[in-house]
C-alpha positions in Angstrom: 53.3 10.5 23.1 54.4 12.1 19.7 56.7 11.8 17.1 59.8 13.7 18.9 59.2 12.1 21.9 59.1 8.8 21.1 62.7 9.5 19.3 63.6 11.0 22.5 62.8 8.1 24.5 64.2 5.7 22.2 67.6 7.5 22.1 67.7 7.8 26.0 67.1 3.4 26.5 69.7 2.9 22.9 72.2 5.7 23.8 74.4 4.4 20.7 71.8 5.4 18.0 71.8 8.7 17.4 68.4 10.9 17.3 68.5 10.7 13.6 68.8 7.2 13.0 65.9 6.3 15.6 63.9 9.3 13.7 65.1 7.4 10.0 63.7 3.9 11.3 60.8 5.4 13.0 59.8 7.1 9.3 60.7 3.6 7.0 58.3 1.8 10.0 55.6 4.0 9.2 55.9 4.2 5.3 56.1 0.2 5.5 52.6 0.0 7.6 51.2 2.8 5.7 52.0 0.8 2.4 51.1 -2.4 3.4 47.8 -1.4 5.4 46.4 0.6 2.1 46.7 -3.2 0.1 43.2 -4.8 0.4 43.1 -7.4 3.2 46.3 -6.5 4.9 47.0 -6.1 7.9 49.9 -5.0 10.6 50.6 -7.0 13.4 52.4 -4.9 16.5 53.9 -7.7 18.8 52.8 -7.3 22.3 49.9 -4.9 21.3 47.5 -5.2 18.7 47.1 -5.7 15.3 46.0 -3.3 12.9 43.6 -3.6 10.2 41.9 -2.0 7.2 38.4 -3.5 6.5 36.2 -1.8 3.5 32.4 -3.1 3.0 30.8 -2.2 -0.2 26.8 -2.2 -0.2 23.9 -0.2 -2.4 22.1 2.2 -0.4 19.1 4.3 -1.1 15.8 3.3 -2.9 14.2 2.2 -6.4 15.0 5.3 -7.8 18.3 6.6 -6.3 20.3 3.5 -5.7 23.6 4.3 -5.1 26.9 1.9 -4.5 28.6 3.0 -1.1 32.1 2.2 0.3 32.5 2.0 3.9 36.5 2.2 5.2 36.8 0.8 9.6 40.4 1.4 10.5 40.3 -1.2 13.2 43.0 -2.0 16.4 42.5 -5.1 17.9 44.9 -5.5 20.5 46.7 -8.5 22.8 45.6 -9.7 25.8 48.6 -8.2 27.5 47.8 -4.3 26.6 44.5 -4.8 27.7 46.1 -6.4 30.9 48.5 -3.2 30.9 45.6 -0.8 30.3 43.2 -2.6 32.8 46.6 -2.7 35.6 46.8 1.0 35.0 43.2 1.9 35.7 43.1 0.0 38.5 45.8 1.6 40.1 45.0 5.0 39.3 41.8 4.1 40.3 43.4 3.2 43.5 45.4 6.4 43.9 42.1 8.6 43.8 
């Protein structure tokens, strides 16, 4: 699912927002998480799915001679136990269907 049809979907369950609205909130969402998750130690919780997090580990690499600081960026999802229900429901059923 993309951008326009997540607006679409949203506009067809709240007919009395119009596409441009949904498509305004959907935007501020994202520029709050994308602020928020670039902050060290932050993180974005989703409810009913998963949190979000940023994690950076800073180490030296290399040897005697060409030591070198590196930074390492994980975008990590961890999510609920009730997506990985959903997921796991929907795999076994499609599983089923075969």
């Amino acid at each position: 699912m993309n951008h326009r049809q997540t607006i679409a979907e949203i506009s067809k369950r709240l007919p009395r927002l119009k596409r441009r609205d949904v498509a305004e909130v959907l935007e501020v969402m994202t520029e709050l998480w994308l602020e928020e998750l670039a902050q060290p130690g932050r993180t974005v919780v989703v409810a009913d799915l998963g949190k979000l997090v940023v994690e950076v580990q800073t180490f030296r690499s290399g040897g005697a001679v060409g030591r070198r600081t590196v930074r390492r960026v994980h975008v990590r999802f961890r999510p609920t136990g009730k997506f990985r229900q959903a997921v796991l429901d929907a795999h076994i059923k499609e599983g089923a269907s075969e």
